[in-house]
C-alpha positions as CSV (number, residue, x, y, z in Angstrom):
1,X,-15.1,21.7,-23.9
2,X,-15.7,25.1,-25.9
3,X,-15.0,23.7,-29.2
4,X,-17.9,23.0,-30.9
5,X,-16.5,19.9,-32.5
6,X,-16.0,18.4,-29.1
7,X,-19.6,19.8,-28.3
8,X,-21.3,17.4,-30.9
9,X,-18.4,14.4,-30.9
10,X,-19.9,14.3,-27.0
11,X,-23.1,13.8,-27.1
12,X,-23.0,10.1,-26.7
13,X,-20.5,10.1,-24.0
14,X,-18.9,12.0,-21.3
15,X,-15.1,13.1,-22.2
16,X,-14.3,13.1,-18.4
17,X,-11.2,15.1,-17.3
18,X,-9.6,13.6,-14.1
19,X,-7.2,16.5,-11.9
20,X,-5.5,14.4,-9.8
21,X,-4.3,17.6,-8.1
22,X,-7.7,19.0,-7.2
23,X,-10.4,15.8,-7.1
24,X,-9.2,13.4,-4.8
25,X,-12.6,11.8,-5.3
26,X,-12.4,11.1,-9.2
27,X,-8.6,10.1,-9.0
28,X,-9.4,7.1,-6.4
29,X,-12.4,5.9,-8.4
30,X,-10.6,5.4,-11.4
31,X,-8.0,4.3,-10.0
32,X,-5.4,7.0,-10.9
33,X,-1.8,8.4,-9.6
34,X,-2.7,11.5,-6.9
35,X,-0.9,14.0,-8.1
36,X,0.0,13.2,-11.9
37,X,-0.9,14.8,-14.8
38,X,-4.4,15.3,-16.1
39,X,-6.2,12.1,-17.4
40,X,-9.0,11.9,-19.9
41,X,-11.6,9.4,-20.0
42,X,-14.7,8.8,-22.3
43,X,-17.4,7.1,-20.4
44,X,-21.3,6.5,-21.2
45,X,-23.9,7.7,-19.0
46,X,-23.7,4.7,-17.0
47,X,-19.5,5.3,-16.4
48,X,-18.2,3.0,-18.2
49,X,-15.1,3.5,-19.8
50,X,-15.8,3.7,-23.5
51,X,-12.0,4.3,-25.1
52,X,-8.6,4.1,-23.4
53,X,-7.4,6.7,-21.3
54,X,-5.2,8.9,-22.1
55,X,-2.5,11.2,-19.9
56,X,-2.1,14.5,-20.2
57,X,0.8,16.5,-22.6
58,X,3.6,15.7,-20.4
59,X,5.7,18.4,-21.9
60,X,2.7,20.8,-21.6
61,X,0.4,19.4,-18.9
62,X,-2.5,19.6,-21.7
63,X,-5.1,17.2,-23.4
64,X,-5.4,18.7,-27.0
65,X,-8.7,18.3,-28.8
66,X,-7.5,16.3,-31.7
67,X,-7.0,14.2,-28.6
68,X,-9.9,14.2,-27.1
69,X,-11.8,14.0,-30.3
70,X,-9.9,10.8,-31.3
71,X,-11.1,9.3,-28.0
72,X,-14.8,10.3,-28.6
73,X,-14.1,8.7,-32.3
74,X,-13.0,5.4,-30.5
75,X,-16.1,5.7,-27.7
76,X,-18.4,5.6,-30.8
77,X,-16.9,2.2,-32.1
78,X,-16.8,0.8,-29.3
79,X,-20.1,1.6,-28.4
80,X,-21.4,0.3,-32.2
81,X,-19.2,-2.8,-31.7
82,X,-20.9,-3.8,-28.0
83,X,-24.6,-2.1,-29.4
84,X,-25.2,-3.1,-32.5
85,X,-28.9,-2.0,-32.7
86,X,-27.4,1.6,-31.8
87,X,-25.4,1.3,-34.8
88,X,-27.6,3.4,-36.9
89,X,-28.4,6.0,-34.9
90,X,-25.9,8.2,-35.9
């Protein structure tokens, strides 16, 4: 969440990382595997899920930010397609 791309692709939404390691919480609510790899979300402020998920790198364990700032790319169209008066906000 350093890179300033990310930063400004985000302020719409909330790219929500889910450890299914550490946050037992967060894994159940979304209805993930305890214990799998990371899993990224983009939800709006009222958590709805605003792109697909997406697993972590398997080979690496890591979500990249081309990754996540595809997801924040598709969050934004969906959001345009479901809001049209939003539309022009941005």
């Amino acid at each position: 969440m350093r890179d300033p791309r990310v930063k400004k692709a985000a302020a719409d939404f909330v790219p929500l990382f889910v450890d299914t390691l550490q946050d037992l919480t967060l894994t159940r609510r979304f209805g993930e595997q305890v214990g799998s790899y990371p899993v990224l979300r983009v939800i709006d402020l009222a958590g709805k899920d605003r792109a697909p998920r997406i697993n972590g790198n398997l080979s690496a364990g890591r979500i990249s930010v081309a990754q996540i700032l595809a997801q924040l790319s598709l969050a934004r169209q969906e959001q345009r397609k479901s809001s049209p008066e939003r539309s022009g906000l941005r």
